[in-house]
C-alpha positions as CSV (number, residue, x, y, z in Angstrom):
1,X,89.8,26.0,194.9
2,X,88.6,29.1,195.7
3,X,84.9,28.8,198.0
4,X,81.8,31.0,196.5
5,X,78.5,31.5,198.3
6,X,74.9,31.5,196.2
7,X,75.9,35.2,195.0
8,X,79.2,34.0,193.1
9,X,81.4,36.1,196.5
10,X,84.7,35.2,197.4
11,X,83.6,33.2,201.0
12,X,87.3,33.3,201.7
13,X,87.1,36.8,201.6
14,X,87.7,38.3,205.3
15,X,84.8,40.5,205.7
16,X,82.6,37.9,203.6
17,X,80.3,37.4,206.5
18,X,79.3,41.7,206.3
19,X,79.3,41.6,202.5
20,X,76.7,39.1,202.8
21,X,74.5,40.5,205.3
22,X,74.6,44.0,204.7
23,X,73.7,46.5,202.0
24,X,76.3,49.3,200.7
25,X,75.1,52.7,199.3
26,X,77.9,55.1,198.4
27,X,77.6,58.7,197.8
28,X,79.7,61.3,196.0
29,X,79.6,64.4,194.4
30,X,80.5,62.9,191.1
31,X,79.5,59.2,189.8
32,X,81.7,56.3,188.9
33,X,80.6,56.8,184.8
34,X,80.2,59.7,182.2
35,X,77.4,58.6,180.1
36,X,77.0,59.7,176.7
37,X,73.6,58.7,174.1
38,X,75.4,58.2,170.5
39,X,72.7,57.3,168.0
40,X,70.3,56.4,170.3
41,X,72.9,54.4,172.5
42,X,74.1,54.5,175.8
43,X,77.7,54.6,176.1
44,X,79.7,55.3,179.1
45,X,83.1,55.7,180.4
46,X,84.4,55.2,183.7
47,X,85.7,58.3,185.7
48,X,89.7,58.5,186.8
49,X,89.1,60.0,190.5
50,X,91.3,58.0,193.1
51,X,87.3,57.0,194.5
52,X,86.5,55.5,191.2
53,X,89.7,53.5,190.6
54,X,89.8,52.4,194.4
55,X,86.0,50.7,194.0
56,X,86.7,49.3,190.4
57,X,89.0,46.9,192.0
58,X,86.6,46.3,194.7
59,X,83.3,45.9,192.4
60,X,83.4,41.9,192.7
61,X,82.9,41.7,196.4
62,X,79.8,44.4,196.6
63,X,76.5,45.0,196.1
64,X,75.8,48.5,196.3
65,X,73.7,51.2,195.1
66,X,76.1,55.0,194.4
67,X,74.3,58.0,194.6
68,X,75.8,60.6,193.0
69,X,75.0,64.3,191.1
70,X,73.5,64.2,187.5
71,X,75.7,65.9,185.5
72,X,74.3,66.2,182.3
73,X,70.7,65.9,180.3
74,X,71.7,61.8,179.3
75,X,72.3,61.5,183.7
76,X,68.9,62.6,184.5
77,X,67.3,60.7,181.7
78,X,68.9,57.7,182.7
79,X,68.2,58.3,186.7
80,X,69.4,55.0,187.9
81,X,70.9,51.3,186.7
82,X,72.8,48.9,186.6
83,X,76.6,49.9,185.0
84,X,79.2,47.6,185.3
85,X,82.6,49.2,187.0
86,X,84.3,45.7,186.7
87,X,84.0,42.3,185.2
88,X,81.2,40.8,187.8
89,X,80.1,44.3,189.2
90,X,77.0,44.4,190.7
91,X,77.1,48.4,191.4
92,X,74.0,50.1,190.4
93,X,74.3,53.9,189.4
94,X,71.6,56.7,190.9
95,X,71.6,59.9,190.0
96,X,69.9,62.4,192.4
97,X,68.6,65.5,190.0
98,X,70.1,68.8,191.3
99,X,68.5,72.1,190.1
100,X,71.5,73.9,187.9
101,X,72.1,76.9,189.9
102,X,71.5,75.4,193.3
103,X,74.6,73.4,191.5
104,X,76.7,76.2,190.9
105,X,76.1,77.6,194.2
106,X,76.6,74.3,195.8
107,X,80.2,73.5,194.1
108,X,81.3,76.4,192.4
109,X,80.5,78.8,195.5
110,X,80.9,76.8,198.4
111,X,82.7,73.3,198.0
112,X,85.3,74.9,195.6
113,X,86.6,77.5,196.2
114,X,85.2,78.1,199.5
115,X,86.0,74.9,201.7
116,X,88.6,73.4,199.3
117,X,90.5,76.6,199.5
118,X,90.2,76.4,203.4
119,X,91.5,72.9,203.9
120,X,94.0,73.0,202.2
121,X,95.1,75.9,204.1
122,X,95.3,78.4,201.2
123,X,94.0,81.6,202.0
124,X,95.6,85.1,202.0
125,X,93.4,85.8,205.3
126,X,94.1,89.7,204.0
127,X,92.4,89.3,200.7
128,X,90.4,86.6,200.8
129,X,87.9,84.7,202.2
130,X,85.4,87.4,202.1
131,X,81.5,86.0,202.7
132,X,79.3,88.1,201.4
133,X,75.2,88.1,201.0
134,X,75.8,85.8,197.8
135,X,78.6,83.4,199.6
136,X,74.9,82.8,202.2
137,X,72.8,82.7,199.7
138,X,74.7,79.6,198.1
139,X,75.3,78.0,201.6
140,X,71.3,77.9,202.1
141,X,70.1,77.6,198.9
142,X,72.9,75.1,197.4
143,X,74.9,73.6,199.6
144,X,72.3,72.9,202.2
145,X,69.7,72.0,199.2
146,X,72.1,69.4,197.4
147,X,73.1,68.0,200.7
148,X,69.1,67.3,201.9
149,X,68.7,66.1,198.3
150,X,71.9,63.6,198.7
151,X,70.0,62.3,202.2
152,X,66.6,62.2,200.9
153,X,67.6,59.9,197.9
154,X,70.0,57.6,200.6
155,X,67.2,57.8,203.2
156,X,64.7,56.2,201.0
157,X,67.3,53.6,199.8
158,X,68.1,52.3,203.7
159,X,64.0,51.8,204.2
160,X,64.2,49.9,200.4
161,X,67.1,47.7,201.5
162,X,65.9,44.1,203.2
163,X,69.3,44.5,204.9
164,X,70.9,46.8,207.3
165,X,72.6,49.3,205.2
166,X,76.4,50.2,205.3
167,X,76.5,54.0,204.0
168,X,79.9,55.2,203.0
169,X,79.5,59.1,202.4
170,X,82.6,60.6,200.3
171,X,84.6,64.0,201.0
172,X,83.6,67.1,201.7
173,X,80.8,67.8,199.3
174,X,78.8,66.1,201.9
175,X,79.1,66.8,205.3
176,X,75.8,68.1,206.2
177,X,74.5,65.0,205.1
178,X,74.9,62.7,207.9
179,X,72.3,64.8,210.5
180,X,70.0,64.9,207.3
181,X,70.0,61.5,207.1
182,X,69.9,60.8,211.0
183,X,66.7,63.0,211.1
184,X,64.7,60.9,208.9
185,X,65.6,57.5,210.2
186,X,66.0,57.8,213.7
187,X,67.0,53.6,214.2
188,X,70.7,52.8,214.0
189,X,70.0,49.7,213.6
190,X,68.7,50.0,210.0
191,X,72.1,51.6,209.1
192,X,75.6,52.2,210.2
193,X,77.3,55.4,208.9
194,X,81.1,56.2,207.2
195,X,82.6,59.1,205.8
196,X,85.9,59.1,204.2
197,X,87.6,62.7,203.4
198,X,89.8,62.5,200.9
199,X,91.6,66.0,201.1
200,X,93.6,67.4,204.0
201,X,91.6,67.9,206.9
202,X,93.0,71.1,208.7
203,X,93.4,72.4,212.4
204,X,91.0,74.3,214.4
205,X,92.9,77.4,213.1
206,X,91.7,77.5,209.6
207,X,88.0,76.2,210.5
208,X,87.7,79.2,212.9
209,X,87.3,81.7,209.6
210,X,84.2,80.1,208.7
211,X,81.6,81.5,210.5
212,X,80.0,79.7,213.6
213,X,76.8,78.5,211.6
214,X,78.7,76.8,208.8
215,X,81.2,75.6,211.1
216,X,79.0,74.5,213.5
217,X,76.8,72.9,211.3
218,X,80.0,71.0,209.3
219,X,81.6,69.8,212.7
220,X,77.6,68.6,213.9
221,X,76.9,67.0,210.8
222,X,80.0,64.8,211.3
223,X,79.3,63.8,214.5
224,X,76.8,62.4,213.2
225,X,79.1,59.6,211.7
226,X,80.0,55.9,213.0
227,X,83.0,55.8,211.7
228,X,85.3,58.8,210.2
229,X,88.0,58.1,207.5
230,X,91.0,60.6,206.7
231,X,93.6,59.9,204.9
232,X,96.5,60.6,208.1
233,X,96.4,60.4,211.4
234,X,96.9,64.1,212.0
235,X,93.8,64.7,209.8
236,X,92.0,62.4,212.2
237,X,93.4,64.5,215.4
238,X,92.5,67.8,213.7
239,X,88.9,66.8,213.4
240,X,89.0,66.0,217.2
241,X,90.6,69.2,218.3
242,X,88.3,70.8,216.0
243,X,85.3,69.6,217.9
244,X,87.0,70.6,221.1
245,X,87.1,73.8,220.1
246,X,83.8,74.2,218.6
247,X,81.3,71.5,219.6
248,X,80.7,73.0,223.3
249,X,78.6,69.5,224.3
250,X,81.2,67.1,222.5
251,X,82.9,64.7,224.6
252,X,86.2,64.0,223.2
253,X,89.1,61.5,223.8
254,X,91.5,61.5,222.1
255,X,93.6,58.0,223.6
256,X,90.3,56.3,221.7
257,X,90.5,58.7,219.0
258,X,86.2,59.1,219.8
259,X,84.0,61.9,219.4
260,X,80.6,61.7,221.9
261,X,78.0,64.1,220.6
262,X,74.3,63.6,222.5
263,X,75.0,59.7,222.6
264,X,76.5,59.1,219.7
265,X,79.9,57.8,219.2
266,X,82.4,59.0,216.0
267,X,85.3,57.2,215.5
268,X,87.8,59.1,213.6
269,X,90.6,57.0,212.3
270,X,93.3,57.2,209.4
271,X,92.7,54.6,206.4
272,X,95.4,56.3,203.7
273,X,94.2,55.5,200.3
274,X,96.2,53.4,197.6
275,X,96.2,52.1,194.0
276,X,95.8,48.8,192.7
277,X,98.9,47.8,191.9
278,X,98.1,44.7,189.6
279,X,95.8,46.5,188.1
280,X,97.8,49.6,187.2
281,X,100.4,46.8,185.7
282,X,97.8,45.1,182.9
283,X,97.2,48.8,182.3
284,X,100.8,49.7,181.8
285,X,101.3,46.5,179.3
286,X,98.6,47.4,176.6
287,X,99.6,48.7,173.3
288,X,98.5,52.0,173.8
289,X,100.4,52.6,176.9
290,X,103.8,51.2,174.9
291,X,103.1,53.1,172.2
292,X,103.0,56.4,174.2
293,X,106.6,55.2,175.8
294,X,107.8,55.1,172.8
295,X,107.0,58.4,171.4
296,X,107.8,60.0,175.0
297,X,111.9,58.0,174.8
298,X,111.9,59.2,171.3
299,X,111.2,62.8,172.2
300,X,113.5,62.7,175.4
301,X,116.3,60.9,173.8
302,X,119.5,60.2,176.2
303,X,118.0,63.3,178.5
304,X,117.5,62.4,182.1
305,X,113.4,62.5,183.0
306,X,112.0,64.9,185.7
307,X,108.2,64.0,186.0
308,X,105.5,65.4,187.8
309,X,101.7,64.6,186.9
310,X,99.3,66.9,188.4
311,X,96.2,69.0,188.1
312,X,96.1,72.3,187.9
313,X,95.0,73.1,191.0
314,X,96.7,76.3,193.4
315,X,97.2,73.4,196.1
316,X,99.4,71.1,193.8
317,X,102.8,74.0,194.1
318,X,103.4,73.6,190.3
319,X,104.8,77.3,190.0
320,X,107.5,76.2,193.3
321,X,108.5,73.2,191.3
322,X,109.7,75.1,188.3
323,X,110.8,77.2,190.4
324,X,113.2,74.8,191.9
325,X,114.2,73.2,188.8
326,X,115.3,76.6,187.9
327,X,117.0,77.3,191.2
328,X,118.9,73.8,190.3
329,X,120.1,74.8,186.7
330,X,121.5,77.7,188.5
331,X,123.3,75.6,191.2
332,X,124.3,72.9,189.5
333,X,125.1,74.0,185.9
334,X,126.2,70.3,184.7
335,X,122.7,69.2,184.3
336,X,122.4,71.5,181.7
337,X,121.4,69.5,178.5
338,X,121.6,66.4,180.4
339,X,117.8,67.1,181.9
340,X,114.1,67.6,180.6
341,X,111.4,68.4,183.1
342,X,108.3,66.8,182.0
343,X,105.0,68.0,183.3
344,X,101.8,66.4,182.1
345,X,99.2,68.9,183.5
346,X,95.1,68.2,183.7
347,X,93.2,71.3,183.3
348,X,91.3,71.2,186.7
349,X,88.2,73.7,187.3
350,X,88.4,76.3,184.7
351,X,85.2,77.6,185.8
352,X,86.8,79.4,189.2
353,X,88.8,82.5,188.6
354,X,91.7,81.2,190.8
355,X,92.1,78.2,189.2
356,X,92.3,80.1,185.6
357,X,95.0,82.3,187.1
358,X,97.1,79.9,188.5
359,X,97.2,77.7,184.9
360,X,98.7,81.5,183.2
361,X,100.9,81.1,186.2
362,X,102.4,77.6,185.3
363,X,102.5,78.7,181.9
364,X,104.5,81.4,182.2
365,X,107.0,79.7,185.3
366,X,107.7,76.9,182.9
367,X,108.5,79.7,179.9
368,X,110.6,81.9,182.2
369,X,113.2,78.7,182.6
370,X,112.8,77.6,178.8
371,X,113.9,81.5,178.1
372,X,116.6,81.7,180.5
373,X,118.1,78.3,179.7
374,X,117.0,76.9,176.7
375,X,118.7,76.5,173.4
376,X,117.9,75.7,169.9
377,X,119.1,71.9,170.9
378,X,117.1,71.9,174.3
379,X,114.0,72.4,175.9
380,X,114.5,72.6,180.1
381,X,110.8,72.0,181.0
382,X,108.4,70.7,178.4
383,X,104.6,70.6,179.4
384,X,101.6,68.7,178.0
385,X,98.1,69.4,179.1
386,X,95.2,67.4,178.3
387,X,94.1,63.9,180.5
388,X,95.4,60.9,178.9
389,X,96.1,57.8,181.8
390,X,97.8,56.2,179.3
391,X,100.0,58.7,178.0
392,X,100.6,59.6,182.3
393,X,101.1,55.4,183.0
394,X,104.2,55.8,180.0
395,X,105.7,58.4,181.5
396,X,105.9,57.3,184.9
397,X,108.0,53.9,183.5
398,X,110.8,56.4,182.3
399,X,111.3,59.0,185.1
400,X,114.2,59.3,187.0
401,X,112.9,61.4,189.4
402,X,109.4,62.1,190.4
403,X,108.3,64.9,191.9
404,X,105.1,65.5,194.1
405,X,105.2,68.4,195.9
406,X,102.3,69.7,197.2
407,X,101.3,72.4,199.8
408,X,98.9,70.0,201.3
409,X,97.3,67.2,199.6
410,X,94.5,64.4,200.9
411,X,97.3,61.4,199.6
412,X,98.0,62.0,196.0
413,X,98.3,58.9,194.1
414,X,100.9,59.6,191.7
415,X,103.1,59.3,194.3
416,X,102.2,55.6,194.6
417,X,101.4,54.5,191.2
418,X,104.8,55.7,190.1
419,X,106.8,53.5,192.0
420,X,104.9,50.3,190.6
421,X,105.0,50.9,187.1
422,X,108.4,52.9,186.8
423,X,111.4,51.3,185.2
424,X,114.8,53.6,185.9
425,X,114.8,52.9,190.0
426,X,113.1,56.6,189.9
427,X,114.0,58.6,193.1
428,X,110.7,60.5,194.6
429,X,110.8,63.8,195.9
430,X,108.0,64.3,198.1
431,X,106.1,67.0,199.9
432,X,106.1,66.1,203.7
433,X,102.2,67.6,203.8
434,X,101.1,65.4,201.2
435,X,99.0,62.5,202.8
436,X,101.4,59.9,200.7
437,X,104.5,61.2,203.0
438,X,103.3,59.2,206.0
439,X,103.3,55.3,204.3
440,X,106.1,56.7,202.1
441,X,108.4,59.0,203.9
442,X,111.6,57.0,204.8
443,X,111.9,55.6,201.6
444,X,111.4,59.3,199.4
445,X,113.6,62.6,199.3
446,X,111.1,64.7,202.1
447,X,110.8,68.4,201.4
448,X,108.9,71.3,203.0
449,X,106.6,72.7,199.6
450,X,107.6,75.9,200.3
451,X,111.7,75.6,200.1
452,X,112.2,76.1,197.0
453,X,116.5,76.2,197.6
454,X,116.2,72.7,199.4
455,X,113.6,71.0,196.6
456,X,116.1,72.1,194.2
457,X,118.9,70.7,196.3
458,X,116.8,67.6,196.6
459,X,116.7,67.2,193.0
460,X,120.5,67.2,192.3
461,X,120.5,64.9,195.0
462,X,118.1,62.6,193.2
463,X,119.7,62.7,189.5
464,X,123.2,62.2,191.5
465,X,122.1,59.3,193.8
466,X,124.1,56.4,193.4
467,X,122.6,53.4,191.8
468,X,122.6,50.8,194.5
469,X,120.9,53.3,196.7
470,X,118.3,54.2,194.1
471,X,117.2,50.3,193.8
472,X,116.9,49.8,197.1
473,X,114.3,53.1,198.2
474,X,113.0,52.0,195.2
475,X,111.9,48.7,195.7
476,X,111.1,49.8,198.9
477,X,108.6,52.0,197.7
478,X,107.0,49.2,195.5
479,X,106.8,47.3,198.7
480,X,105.3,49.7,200.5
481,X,102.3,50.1,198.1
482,X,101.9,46.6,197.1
483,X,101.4,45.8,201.2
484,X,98.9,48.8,201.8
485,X,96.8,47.9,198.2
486,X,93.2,48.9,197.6
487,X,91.8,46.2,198.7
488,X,94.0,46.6,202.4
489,X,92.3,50.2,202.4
490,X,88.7,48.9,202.2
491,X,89.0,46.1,204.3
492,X,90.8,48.1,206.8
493,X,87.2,50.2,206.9
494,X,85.7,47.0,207.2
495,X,87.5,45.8,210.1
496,X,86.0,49.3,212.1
497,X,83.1,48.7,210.7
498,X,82.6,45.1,212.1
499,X,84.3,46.3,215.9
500,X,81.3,48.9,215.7
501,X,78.9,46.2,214.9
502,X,80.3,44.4,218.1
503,X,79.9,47.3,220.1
504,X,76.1,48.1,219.5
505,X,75.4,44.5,220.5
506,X,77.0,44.3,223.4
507,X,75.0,46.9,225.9
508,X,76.5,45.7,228.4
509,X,79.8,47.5,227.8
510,X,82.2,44.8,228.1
511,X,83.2,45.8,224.7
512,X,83.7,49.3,225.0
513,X,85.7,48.4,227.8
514,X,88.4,46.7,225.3
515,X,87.6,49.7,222.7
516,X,91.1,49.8,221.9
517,X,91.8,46.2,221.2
518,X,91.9,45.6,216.9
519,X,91.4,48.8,216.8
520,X,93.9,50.9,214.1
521,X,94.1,53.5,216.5
């Protein structure tokens, strides 16, 4: 039987001890619910980011209070409480009360397109970035207000806390916040300071296009951090060569993977991301989900399934993939007829003009191949938009072939939930710069996101594979994702976190000396 302590936790747990004697506060742009008054009732839903879903498994084992941005009248009025993510959750809700167009200038200027655009190493450098007055005008009146706001509300929450505080900062709607926060509680001892990115974090090349004040003040702010989580080792290198570069007075090493900025100590360190598999497999088993199956095997009929599940965001390569298919259907006429191409696409920030462009742009790829090779008893690519998890977990059961193809990505978690769920031994064709490719990569079909000719090759090669070698990447997937769960990502965090805790109480540096030792370096 299992052992609980007087707060109903798991004592088996590993990290039981920290749970126990430390408080969590989490921070992201967006919260873990939409909340919604019907009839003078609060209702809310939970939200599908990979941050919510990763936490819901977790809710059980922490207390914590999430800060996060009030996106609607209902958020403000509520301002903070207690909503349950899971069955014993003890996660209490705050929203911090941005002004509206310190908002917009906040995300819509500088977090998307602006730094979104430049980690994922997007920009035509001859068109675009180009900072004007407005582009500083957002960076000092929203970004930099939302961002003091975010550490004002978290600041007052450390000095509420009995405990020491844990503070796990998400992504990079954030990254001022950490010297914000330092500034108005000067005493690590009251708190101890993460940061997980959960996009690509990219090479002193792109970051030297921001100018040196944003820069400088992105790179500072995260020195500021104990402990710095990306989702691949390479990210984790490109933040150190970043500082390098830029941080004149940083002290880098890169055999400890360490950052030293005036004293302080960041660890940067790769904790990929991952699904809960048992949990995605209860979802996949509810009616709903079988009734969507069947509806999607009644539409598809004997045709073999293509599937990609993405949002329509520039980054994801949707236009390539068509483009690939196409070049395939070309190549390899016998699939004609034999083949459907399934994309289920969720709009994804209508409100930037690039992101509106690049949907017409999907639109009118998939078209061009329906034109050119459709018939009256066929349809080549077929696309649904709308966001329906159900409707997405039936379609990754039937696939064949999944395809995740990404110019750069942080870890894209189709690319694991796929393999759990899927019934045909599916064959994944993956984009070697999405963060997936590292945990994933000898058991997928690898592809550079911009070779169309080979992705198309790699597709024939997929819908040809023979069977016994499809069950066996396969199930080697699976295996991969089921050992590297959720719950291994957080406690892998957990296991830095307590080797940090070691080394502040031991001054004498006998620890540091071993810094390597249970480290995942």
């Amino acid at each position: 039987m299992t052992k609980t302590n007087d707060r109903g936790r798991d004592c088996d747990h590993p990290h039981a001890d920290l749970l126990d004697h430390y408080s969590f506060i989490i921070a992201s742009n967006r919260g873990p619910v939409t909340l919604n008054l019907e009839g003078g009732e609060l209702e809310y839903q939970r939200g599908g980011g990979g941050l919510v879903t990763a936490l819901t498994a977790l809710a059980n084992q922490i207390e914590a209070a999430w800060f996060a941005s009030a996106m609607s009248e209902t958020d403000r009025q509520w301002g903070a409480g207690q909503v349950p993510l899971g069955d014993d959750s003890s996660i209490q809700v705050k929203f911090v009360d941005v002004d509206e167009a310190a908002y917009n200038r906040y995300y819509n200027v500088i977090s998307n397109p602006l730094l979104w655009f430049l980690q994922h190493s997007m920009w035509d450098y001859v068109h675009a970035p180009t900072l004007t007055r407005e582009t500083w005008e957002a960076w000092e009146k929203g970004y930099v207000t939302v961002n003091q706001q975010f550490a004002d509300a978290i600041a007052q929450q450390i000095k509420r806390n009995a405990r020491p505080s844990i503070v796990m900062l998400q992504d990079y709607h954030l990254y001022l916040a950490p010297a914000m926060i330092h500034k108005r509680i000067r005493s690590r001892k009251k708190y101890l300071l993460t940061h997980f990115v959960h996009i690509p974090f990219p090479g002193p090349d792109d970051w030297e296009v921001l100018p040196e004040p944003m820069r400088t003040a992105i790179l500072e702010g995260l020195c500021q951090v104990d402990l710095l989580g990306f989702q691949t080792r390479n990210h984790a290198l490109n933040f150190i060569r970043s500082c390098e570069n830029f941080v004149p007075k940083a002290r880098v090493n890169y055999r400890l993977g360490r950052v030293i900025l005036r004293h302080h100590a960041t660890y940067a360190r790769d904790f990929p991301i991952s699904i809960d598999p048992n949990g995605l497999r209860v979802q996949a088993a509810t009616e709903e989900v079988e009734l969507y199956r069947q509806l999607l095997q009644e539409q598809t009929g004997d045709l073999r399934l293509i599937l990609r599940i993405d949002r329509t965001e520039p980054s994801k390569n949707i236009v390539r993939g068509f483009q690939a298919y196409e070049e395939m259907l070309e190549l390899h006429p016998e699939h004609c007829g034999q083949v459907q191409f399934l994309a289920i696409m969720v709009p994804s920030r209508l409100e930037v003009e690039e992101y509106q462009t690049y949907l017409d742009e999907i639109m009118a790829a998939a078209g061009r191949v329906n034109a050119r090779y459709g018939t009256s008893e066929w349809e080549p690519v077929r696309v649904l938009v709308g966001e329906s998890y159900p409707r997405a977990i039936a379609a990754m059961q039937l696939y064949d072939v999944l395809l995740v193809n990404p110019i750069a990505d942080g870890m894209n978690l189709v690319a694991k939930e796929g393999p759990v769920v899927n019934q045909h031994d599916g064959v994944l064709v993956l984009s070697e710069r999405a963060g997936a490719s590292q945990q994933l990569g000898d058991h997928a079909l690898l592809i550079a996101p911009c070779d169309v000719y080979a992705t198309a090759q790699a597709l024939h090669q997929a819908l040809t594979m023979p069977g016994e070698e499809r069950r066996q990447r396969a199930a080697s997937l699976r295996q991969a994702v089921e050992e590297a769960d959720i719950e291994r990502w957080f406690c892998w965090q957990l296991d830095e976190v307590e080797r940090l805790i070691q080394l502040r109480r031991d001054p004498s540096g006998k620890a540091a000396a071993s810094d390597e030792k249970g480290s995942r370096w």
